[in-house]
LORORO-666860 format. One line per field, with one value per residue (C-alpha): x negated, y, z; residue in one letter. Coordinates in nm, 4 decimals, decimal comma, always signed. Layout:
N
u = (X_...)
v = (Y_...)
w = (Z_...)
r = (A_...)
***
This chain:
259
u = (-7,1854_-6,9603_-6,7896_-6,7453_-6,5399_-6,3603_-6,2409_-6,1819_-5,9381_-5,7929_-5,6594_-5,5500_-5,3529_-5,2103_-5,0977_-4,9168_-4,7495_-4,6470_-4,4990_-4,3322_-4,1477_-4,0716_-3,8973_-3,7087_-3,5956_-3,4834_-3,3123_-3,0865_-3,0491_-2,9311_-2,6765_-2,5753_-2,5103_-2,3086_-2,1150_-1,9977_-1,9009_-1,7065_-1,5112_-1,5388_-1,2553_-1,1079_-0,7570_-0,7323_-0,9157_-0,6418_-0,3534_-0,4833_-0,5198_-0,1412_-0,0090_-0,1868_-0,0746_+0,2536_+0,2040_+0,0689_+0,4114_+0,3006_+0,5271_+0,4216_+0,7109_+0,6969_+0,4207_+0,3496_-0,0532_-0,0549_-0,1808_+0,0531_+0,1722_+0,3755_+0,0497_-0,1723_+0,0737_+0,0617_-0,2985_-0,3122_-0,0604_-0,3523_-0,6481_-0,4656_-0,3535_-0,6988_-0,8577_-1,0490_-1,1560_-0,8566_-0,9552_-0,6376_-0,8857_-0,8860_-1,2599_-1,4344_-1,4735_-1,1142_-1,0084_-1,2648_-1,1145_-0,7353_-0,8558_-0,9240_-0,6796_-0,3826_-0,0202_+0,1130_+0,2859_+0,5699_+0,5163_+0,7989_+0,9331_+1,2498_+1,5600_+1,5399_+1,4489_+1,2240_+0,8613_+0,6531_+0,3366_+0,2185_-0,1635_-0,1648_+0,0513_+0,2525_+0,6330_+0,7470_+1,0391_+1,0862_+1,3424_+1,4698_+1,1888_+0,9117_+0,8472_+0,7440_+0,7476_+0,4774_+0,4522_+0,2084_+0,3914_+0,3110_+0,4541_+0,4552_+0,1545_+0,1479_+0,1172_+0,2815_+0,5486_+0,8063_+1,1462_+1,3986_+1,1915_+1,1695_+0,8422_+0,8607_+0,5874_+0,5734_+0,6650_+0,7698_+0,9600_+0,8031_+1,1193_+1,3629_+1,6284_+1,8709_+2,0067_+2,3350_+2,3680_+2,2341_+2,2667_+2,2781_+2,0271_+1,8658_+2,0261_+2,1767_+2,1252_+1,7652_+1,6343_+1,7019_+1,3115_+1,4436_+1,5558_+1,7614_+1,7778_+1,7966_+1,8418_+1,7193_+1,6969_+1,8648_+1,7362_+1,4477_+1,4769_+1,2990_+1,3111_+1,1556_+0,9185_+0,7064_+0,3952_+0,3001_+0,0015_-0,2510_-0,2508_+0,0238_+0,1442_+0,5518_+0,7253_+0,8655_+1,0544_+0,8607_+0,8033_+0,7796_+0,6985_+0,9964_+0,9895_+1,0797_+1,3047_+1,6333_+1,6004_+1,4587_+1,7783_+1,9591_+1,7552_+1,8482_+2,2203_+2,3963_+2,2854_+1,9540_+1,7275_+1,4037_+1,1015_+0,8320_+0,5740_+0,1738_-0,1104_+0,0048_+0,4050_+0,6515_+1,0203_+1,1537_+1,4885_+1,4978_+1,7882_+2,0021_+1,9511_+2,0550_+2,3539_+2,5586_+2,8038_+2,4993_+2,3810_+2,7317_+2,7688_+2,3818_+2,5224_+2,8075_+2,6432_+2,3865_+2,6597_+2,8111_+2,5268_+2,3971_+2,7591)
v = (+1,0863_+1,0210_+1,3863_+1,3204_+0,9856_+1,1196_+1,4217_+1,1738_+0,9811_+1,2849_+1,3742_+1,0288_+1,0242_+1,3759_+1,3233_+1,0037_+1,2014_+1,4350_+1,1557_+0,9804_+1,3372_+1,4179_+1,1177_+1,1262_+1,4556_+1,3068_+1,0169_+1,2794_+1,5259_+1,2155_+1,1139_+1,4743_+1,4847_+1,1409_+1,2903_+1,6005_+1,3857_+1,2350_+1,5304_+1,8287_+1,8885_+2,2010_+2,2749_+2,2095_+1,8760_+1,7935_+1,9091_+1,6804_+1,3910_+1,3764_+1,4728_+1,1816_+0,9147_+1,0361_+1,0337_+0,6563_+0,5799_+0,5945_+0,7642_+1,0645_+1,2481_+1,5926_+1,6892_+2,0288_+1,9870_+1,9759_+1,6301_+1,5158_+1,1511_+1,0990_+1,1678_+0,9396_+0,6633_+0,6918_+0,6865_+0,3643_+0,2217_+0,2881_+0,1882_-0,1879_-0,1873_-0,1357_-0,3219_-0,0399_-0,0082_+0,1134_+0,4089_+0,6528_+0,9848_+1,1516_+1,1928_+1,3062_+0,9100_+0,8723_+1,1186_+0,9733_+0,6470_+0,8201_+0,9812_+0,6374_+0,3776_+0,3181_+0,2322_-0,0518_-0,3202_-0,5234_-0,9040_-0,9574_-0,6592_-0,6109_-0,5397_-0,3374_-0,5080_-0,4855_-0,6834_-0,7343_-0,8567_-1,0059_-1,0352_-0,6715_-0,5685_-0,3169_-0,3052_-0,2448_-0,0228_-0,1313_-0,0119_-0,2005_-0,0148_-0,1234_+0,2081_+0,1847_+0,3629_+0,1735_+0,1820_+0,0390_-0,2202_-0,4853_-0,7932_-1,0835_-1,1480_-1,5066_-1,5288_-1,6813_-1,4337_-1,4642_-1,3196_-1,4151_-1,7432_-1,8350_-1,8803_-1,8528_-1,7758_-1,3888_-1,5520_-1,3423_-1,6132_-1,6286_-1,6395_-1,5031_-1,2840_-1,0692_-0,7681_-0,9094_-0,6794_-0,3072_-0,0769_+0,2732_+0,4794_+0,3097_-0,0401_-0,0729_-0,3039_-0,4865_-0,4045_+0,0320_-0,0278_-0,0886_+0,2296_+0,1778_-0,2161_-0,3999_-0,7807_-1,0645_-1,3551_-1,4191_-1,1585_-1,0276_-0,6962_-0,4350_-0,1221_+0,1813_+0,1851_+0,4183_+0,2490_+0,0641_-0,0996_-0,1523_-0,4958_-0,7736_-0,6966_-0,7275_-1,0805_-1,1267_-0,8125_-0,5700_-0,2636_+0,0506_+0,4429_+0,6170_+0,9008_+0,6692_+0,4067_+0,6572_+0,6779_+0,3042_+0,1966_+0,3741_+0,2376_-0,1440_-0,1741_-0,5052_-0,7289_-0,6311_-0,8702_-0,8633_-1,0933_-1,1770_-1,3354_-1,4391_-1,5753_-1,9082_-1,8536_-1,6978_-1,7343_-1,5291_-1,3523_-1,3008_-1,5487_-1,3982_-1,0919_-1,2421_-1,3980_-1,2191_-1,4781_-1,7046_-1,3817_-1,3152_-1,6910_-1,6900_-1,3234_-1,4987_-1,8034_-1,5582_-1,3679_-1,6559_-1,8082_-1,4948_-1,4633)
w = (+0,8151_+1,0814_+1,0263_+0,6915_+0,7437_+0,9928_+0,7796_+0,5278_+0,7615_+0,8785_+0,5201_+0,4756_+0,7268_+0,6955_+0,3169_+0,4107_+0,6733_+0,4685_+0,2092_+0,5133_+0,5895_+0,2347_+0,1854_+0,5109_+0,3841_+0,0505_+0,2510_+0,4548_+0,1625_-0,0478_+0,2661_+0,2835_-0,0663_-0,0764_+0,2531_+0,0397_-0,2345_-0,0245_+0,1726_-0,0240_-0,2648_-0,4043_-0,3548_-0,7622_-0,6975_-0,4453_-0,6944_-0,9401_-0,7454_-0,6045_-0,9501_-1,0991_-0,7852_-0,9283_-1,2698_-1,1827_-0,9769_-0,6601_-0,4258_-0,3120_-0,2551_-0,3849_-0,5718_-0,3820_-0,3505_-0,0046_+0,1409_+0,3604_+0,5089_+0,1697_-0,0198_+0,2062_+0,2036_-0,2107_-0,2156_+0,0495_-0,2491_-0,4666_-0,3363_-0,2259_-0,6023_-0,7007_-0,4588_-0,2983_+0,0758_+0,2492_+0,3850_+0,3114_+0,2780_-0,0588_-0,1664_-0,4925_-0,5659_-0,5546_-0,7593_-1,0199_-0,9724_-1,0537_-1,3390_-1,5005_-1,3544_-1,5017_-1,3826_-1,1754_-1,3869_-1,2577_-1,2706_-1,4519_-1,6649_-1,8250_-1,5740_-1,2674_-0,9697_-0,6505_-0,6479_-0,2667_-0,3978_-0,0295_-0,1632_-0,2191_+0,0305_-0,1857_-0,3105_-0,6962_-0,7316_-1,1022_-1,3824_-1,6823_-1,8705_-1,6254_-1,5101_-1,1295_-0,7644_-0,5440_-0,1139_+0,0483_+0,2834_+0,5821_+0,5994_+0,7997_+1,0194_+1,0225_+1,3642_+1,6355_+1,8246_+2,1519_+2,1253_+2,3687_+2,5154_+2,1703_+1,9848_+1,5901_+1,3100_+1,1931_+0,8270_+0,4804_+0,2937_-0,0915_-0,3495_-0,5327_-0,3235_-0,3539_-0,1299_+0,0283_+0,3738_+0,3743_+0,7554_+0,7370_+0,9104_+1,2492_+1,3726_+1,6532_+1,9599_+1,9861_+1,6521_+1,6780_+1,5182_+1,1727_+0,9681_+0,6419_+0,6528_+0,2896_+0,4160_+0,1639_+0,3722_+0,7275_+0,9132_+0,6737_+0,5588_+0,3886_+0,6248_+0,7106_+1,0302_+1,2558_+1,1609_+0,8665_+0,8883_+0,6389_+0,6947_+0,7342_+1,0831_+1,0807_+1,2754_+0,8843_+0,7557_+0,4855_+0,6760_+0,4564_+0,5124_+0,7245_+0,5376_+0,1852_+0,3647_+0,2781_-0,1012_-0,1125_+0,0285_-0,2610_-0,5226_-0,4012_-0,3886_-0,2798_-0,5120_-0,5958_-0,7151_-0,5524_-0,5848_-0,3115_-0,4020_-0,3405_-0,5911_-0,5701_-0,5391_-0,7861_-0,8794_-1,1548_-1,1320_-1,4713_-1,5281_-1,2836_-1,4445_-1,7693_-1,6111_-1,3855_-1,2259_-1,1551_-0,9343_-0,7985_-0,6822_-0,5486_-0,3383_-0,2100_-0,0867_+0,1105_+0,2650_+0,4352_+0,5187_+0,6587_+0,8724)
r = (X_X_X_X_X_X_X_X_X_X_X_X_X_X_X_X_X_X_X_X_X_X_X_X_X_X_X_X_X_X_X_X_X_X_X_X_X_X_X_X_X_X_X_X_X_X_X_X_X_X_X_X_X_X_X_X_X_X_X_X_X_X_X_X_X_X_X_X_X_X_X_X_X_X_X_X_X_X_X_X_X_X_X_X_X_X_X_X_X_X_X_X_X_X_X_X_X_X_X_X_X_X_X_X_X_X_X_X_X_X_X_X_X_X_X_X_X_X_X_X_X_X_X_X_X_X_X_X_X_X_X_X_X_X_X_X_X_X_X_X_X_X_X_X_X_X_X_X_X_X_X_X_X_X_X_X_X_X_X_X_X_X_X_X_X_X_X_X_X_X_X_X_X_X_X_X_X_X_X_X_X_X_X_X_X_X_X_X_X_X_X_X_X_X_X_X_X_X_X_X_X_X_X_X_X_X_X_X_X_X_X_X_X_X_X_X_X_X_X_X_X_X_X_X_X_X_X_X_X_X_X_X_X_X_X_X_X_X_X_X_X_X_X_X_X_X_X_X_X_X_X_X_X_X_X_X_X_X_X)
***
């Protein structure tokens, strides 16, 4: 009898051994398969996806199907437009996710103008037909900073601006940091960088990819109107579009402020 219920125990305990392993081996083939979703792409899989951050107006320079730091920085664009994790690797999820997002829009279409949308952390090239080219930015950190014995707050002013003082190339004396200035407000400017966080990081200006800063510069001429704004803060510039002597008077007032 007691051979008998101890065979009995011993295939109890051997069949739940064996369920314990199979499922293990389901866990880690389930993980394995998530992992390959995740990594494994086909060079046509990679094609598509930069074709479509382009076709979406994100700026991925040229669409060549290789992924390089223009095509990273697009899809950072589009995974803080989408709120997605911010993660800046293309994956078999994300190129499900391009396939059916749609475009950026501008908050306020209709002219041609520049949008910072602070919550998201990107910047709106935008036409007079809405179209858009979207970069990830970072803006002001919010925190307290030193320069010169002076303490200030790392602070993006909210408002409506326009481009009144542009600098060629890098700037000279202590801010050779800045690439391609576009200044809005005293000495905020939108500007390429070396690094461009994914989170607000700057003492105030709107950092953007290096490799963009020389053709964003083009597309914002003195006098540019461009609109920074959060969830709780926006100023239209739609009236200075409308009206071009009030915008002349408003670019004259911040050029002699500025000097």
């Amino acid at each position: 009898m007691k051979s008998l219920l101890t065979i009995c125990l011993l295939l109890i305990s051997t069949e739940a051994s064996a369920r314990v392993h199979q499922s293990g081996r389901h866990h880690a083939t389930t993980l394995a398969t998530k992992t390959l979703r995740q990594t494994a792409l086909t060079r046509a899989q990679s094609r598509e996806a930069e074709r479509r951050l382009s076709d979406l107006g994100y700026w991925t320079g040229a669409v060549d199907g290789r992924f390089d730091l223009a095509t990273r920085s697009a899809l950072i664009a589009f995974q803080k437009w989408e709120g997605r994790p911010i993660t800046g690797q293309l994956t078999l999820d994300e190129v499900e996710a391009l396939r059916t997002s749609a475009s950026p829009k501008a908050r306020e279409p209709g002219y041609s103008h520049v949008e910072v949308d602070l919550d998201r952390q990107v910047l709106l090239v935008v036409n007079d037909k809405g179209n858009v080219r979207v970069l990830p930015v970072s803006t002001g950190s919010e925190k307290s900073f030193t320069d010169k014995g002076q303490t200030s707050i790392a602070y993006t002013p909210r408002g409506r601006f326009l481009v009144y003082d542009k600098v060629v190339g890098w700037e000279k004396g202590p801010f050779r940091s800045m690439y391609y200035s576009n200044y809005i407000s005293g000495g905020v400017a939108i500007h390429g960088y070396h690094a461009v966080p994914n989170q607000p990081e700057s003492h105030g200006c709107i950092r953007i990819p290096i490799f963009a800063a020389r053709e964003v510069s083009k597309l914002m001429p003195i006098g540019t109107i461009v609109l920074v704004y959060d969830k709780v803060s926006f100023v239209s510039g739609r009236s200075w579009a409308e009206n071009p002597e009030r915008k002349q008077a408003a670019l004259l007032w911040n050029k002699n402020v500025d000097h």
